[in-house]
C-alpha positions in Angstrom: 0.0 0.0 0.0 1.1 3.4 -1.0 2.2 6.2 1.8 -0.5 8.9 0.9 1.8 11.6 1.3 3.8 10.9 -1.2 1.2 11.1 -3.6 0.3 14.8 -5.2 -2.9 15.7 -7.5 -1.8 19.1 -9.5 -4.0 21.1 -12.3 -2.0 19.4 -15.4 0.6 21.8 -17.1 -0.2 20.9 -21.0 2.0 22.4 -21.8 4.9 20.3 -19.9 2.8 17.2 -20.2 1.6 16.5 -23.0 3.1 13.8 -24.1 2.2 12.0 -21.1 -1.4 13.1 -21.6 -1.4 11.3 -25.1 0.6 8.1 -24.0 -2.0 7.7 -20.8 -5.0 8.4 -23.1 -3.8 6.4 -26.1 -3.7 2.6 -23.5 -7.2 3.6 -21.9 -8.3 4.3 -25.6 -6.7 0.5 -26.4 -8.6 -0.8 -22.9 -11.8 1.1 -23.6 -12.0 0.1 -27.5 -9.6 -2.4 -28.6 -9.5 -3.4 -32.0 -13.2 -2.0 -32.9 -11.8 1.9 -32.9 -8.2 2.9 -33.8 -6.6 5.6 -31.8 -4.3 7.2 -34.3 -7.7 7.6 -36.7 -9.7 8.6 -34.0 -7.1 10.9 -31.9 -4.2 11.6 -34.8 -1.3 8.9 -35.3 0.6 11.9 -32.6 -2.0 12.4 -30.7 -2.8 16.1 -31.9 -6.7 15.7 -32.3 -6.7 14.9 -28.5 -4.3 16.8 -27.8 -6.3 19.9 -29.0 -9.5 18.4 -27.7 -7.7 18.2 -24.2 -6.3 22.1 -24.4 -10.3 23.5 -25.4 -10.9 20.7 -22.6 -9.2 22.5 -19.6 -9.8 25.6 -21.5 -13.2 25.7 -21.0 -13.0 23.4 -17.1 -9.6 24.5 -15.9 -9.6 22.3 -13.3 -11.0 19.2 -15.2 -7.7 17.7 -16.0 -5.9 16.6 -12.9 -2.7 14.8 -12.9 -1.6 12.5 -10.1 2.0 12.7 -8.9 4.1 10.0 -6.7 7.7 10.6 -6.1 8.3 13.2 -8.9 6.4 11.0 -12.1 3.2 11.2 -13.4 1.3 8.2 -12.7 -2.3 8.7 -13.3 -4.7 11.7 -14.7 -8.6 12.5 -14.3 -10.5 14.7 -17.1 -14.2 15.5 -15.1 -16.4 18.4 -16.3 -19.5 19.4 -14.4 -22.5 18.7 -16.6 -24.0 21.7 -18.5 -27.5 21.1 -18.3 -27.5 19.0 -15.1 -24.9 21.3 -12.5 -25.2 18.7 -9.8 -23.6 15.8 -11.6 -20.4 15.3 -13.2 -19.0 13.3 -16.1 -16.0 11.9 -16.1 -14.0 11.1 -20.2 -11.1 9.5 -17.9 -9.7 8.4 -15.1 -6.5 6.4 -15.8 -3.6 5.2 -13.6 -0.6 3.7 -15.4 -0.2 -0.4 -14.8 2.5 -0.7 -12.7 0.5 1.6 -9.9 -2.6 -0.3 -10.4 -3.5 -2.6 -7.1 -1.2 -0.4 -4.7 -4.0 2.0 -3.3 -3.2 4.9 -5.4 -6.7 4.4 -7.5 -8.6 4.7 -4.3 -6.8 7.6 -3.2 -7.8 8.7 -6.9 -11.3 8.3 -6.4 -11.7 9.6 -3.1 -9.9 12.9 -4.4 -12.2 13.1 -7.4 -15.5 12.6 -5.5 -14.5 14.9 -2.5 -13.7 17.5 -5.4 -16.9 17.1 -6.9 -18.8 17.5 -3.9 -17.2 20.8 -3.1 -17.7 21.5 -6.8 -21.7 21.3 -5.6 -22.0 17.7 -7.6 -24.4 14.9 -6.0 -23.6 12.4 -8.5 -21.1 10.9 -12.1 -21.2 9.1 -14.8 -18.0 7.3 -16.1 -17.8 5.3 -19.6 -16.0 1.9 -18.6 -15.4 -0.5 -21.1 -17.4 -3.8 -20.7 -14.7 -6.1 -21.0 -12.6 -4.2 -18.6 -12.9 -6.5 -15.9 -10.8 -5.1 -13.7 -12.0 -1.7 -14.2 -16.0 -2.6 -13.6 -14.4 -4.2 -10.7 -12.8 -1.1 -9.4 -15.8 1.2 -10.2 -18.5 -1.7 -8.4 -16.3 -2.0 -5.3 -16.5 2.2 -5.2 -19.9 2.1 -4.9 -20.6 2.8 -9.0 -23.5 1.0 -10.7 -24.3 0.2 -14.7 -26.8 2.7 -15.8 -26.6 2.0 -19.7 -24.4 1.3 -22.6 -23.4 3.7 -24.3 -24.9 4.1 -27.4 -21.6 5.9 -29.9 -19.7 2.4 -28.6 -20.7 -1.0 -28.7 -18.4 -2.3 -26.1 -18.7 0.7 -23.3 -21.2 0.7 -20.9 -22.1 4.0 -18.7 -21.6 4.1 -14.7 -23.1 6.1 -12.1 -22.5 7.1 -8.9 -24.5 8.9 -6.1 -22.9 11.0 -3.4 
């Protein structure tokens, strides 16, 4: 188990980071969709659709895209927006800690940070697109309290979570 205090969750610097913004969004884009969507079509074979997605992203939430630090690496990021329509709940395009992190409590410190954020933010409640074959993943989400709400309709193999705080 990981000492929380050496883990740090800072407003990502684009700028600095972007290349670890792409590498981290291009293996939850290969967990999420697999073979059925390919990222260099979807997100540029650099990266550079996302990576201009992800600039009008924070742009327009500039606290939605949160990078997690331990011992001077980035090892994990969160992208949340509050919902336009909807002010109380949140949506949530990723939430991604690199492998060799995963299992050693620094997801759960994740998650704790984004819901406490959230409710200061004036959120009740989340959605998160998690990719039905992600088994570990719907595990995570399930043992955090998040249920299936729906699949989601633009991809056949991602279902929709919720979660109620």
């Amino acid at each position: 188990m990981v000492n929380s205090s050496s883990i740090e969750f800072k407003r990502a610097d684009l700028e600095q980071d972007m290349a670890s913004c792409i590498e981290f969004r291009r293996d939850s884009f290969q967990i999420n969709y697999g073979a059925e969507k390919s990222f260099d079509v979807e997100m540029g074979s650099a990266g550079e659709e996302y990576a201009a997605w992800l600039r009008s992203f924070q742009e327009k939430f500039p606290y939605g895209v949160i990078h997690v630090w331990r011992d001077g690496q980035i090892v994990g990021q969160i992208e949340f927006n509050i919902e336009e329509l909807f002010t109380d709940k949140a949506f949530i395009p990723m939430f991604y800690l690199i492998p060799s992190q995963r299992g050693s409590g620094i997801g759960s410190m994740m998650h704790d940070y984004l819901v406490q954020t959230l409710r200061e933010s004036g959120c009740n409640g989340a959605r998160i697109p998690v990719s039905s074959s992600n088994n570990r993943g719907v595990a995570f989400y399930k043992k955090h309290g998040w249920r299936y709400a729906k699949p989601d309709l633009s991809n056949s193999n991602v279902d929709l979570y919720q979660l109620s705080f």
